[in-house]
C-alpha positions in Angstrom: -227.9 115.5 161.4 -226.5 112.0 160.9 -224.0 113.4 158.3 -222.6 116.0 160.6 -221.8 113.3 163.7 -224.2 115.0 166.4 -227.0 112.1 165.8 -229.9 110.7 163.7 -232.1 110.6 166.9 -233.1 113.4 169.9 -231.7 111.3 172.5 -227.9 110.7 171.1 -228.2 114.3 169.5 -228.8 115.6 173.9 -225.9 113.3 174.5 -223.3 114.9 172.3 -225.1 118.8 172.6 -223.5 118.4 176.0 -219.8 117.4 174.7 -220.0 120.8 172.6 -218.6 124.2 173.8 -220.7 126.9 174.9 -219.7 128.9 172.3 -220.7 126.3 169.8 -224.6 126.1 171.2 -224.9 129.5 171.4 -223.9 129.1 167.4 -226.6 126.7 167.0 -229.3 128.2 169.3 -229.3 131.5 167.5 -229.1 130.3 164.0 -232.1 127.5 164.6 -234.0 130.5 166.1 -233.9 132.3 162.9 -234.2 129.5 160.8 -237.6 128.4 162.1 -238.6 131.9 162.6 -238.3 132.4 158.6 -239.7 128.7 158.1 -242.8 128.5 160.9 -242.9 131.9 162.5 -241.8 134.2 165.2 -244.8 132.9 167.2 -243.6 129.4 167.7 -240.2 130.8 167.8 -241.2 132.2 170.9 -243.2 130.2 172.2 -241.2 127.0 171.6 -237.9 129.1 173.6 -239.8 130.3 176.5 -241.7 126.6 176.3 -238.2 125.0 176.9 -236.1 127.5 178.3 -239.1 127.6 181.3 -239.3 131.3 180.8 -243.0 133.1 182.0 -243.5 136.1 179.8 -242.5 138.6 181.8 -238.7 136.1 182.1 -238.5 135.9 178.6 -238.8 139.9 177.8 -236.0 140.0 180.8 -234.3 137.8 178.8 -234.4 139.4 175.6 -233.4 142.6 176.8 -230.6 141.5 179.0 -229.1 140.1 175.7 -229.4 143.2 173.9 -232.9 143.0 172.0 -234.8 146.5 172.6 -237.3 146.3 174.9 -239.7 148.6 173.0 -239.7 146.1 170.4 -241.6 143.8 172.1 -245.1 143.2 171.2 -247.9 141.2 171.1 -249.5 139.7 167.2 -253.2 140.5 166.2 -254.0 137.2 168.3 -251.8 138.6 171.7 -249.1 136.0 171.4 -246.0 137.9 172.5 -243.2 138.4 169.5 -239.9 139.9 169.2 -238.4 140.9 165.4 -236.8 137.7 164.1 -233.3 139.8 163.6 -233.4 140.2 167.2 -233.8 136.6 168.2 -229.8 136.6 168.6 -230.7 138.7 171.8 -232.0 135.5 173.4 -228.9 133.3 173.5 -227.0 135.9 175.5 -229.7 136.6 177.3 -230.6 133.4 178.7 -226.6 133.3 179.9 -227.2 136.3 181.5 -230.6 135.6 183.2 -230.1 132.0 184.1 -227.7 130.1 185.9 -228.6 126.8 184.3 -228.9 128.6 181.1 -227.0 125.8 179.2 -229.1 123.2 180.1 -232.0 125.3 178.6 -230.5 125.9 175.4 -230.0 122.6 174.9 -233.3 122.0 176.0 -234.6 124.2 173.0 -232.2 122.6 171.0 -233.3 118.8 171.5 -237.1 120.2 171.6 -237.0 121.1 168.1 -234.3 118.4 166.8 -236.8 117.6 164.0 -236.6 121.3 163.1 -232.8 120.9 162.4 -233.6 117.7 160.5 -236.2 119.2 158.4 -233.7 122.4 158.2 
């Protein structure tokens, strides 16, 4: 991260989140969602969101359907952990806006939450 200017370290890299435009988070949200999706799995991309975003299941299905992700897509894995299809994590991001009034302060939540993600990514 050091080479883009955001930060080497989770607590400068909250720090400047919050000098970027909502537009730019959103960016980064979605496209870290996918990206540990393909890397670690829709499991602890789901988990991980609705750990930092605060969201209790039934929130986070509001949340991905008020962003646009089908709510008959929703499902639970052999072990009934709750997934979504990884092309409809996009569905969160706008979600989140729509659902939650401090919904910027939860995406950068999940953001700094999984900062070693991004470095690893």
């Amino acid at each position: 991260m050091a080479a883009t200017g955001l930060s080497d370290d989770p607590k400068t890299y909250r720090a400047r989140l919050a000098d970027q435009s909502d537009e730019q988070l959103d960016s980064w949200t979605a496209e870290l969602l996918r990206d540990v999706a393909k890397r670690r799995g829709i499991v602890k991309v789901v988990a991980d969101f609705r750990t930092a975003a605060r969201l209790s299941e039934a929130e986070f299905e509001h949340v991905f359907a008020s962003g646009g992700g089908a709510p008959a897509t929703l499902g639970r894995d052999a072990a009934g952990s709750l997934i979504v299809p990884t092309v409809a994590l996009h569905a969160l991001v706008p979600g989140i806006r729509a659902r939650a009034a401090d919904a910027r302060a939860r995406l950068i939540e999940y953001l700094v939450a999984n900062f070693n993600e991004l470095v690893y990514v």
